[in-house]
C-alpha positions as CSV (number, residue, x, y, z in Angstrom):
1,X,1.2,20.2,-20.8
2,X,4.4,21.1,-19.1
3,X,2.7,20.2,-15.6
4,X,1.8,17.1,-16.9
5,X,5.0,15.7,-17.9
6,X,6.4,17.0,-14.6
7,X,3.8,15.3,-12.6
8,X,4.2,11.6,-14.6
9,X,7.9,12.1,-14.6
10,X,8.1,12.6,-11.0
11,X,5.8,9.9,-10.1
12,X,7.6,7.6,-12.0
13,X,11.0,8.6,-10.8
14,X,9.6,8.2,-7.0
15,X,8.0,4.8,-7.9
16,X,11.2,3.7,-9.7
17,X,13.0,4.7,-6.7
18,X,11.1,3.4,-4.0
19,X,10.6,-0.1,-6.2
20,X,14.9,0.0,-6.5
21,X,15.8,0.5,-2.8
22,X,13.2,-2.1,-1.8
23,X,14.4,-4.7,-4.0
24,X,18.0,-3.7,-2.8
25,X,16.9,-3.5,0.8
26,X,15.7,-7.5,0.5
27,X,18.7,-8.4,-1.3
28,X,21.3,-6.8,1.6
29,X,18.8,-8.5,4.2
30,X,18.9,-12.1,2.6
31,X,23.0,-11.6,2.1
32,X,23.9,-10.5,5.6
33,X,20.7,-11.5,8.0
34,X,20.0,-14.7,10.1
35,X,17.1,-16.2,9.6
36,X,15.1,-14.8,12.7
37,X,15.5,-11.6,11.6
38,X,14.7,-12.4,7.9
39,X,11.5,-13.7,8.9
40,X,10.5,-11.0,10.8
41,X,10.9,-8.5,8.5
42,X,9.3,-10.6,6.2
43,X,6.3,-10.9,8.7
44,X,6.6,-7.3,9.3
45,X,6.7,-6.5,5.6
46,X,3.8,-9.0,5.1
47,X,1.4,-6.8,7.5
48,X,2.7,-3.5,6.4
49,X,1.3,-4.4,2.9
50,X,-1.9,-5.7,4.5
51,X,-2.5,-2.6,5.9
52,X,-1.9,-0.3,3.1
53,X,-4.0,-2.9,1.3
54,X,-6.6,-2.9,4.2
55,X,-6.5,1.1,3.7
56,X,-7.0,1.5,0.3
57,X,-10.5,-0.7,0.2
58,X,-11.7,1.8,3.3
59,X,-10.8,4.6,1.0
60,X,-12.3,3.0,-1.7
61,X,-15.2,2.4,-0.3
62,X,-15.4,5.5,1.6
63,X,-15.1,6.8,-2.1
64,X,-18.0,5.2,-3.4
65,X,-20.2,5.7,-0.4
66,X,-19.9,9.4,-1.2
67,X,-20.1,9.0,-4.7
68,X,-23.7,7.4,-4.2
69,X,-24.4,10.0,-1.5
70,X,-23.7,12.4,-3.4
71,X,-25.6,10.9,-7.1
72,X,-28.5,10.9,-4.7
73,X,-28.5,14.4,-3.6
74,X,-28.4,15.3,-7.0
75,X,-31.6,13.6,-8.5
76,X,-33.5,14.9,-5.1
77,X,-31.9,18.7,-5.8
78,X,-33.2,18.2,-9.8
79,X,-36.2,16.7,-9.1
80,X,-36.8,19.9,-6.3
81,X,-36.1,22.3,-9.1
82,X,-38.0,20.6,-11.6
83,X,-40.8,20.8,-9.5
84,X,-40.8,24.2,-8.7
85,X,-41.8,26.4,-12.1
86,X,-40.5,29.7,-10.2
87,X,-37.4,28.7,-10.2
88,X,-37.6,28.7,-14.4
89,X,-38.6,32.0,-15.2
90,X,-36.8,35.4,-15.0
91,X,-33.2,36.1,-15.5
92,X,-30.5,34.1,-13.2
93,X,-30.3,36.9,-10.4
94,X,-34.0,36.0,-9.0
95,X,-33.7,32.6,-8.9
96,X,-34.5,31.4,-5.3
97,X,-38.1,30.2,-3.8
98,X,-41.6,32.4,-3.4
99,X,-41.4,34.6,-0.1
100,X,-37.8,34.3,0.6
101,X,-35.0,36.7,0.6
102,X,-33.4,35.6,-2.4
103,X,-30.1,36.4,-2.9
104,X,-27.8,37.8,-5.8
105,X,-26.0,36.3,-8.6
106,X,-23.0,37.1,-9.2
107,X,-20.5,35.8,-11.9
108,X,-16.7,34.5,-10.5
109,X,-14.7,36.5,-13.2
110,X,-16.0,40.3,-14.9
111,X,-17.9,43.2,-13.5
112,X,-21.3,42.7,-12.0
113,X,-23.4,44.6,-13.8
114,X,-26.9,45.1,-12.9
């Protein structure tokens, strides 16, 4: 819980931050800029937040590409073990296919005991 509230806090406190100094950095340019250089950081900041906005669909999609890729590995792996009654019977540590070296089961945490 205590990571939690660490983790939103500081989130919020970087987002709070970076939300302050750019509504301060647009403040100070509009006060003490000409107007060439106001519009081009406003065409600069314009196609910054394209980009990021440009980025985060690849990512997303990227995302859900993988997402499918990996839904349809899935069925074909359970509809393999399905299909294969060997694979059912006897205890975890023989599980593998007919005439191959299968290979050992072993637990993350505790002793192995076999």
């Amino acid at each position: 819980m205590k990571r939690t509230f660490w983790a939103v806090a500081g989130y919020t406190a970087g987002l709070g931050t970076s939300l302050y100094v750019q509504k301060r950095v647009k403040r100070t340019v509009e006060r003490v800029a000409p107007e060439q250089v106001r519009a081009d950081v406003a065409d600069r900041s314009r196609r910054a937040a394209g980009k990021a906005r440009d980025a985060m669909v690849d990512i997303r999609d990227a995302a859900n590409e993988g997402l499918t890729a990996m839904r349809a590995e899935k069925t074909d792996l359970l509809a393999e073990f399905a299909g294969d009654e060997a694979l059912h019977t006897g205890p975890a540590r023989r599980m593998g296919r007919p005439g191959r070296a299968t290979q050992s089961f072993r637990p993350r945490h505790g002793s192995r005991s076999d």
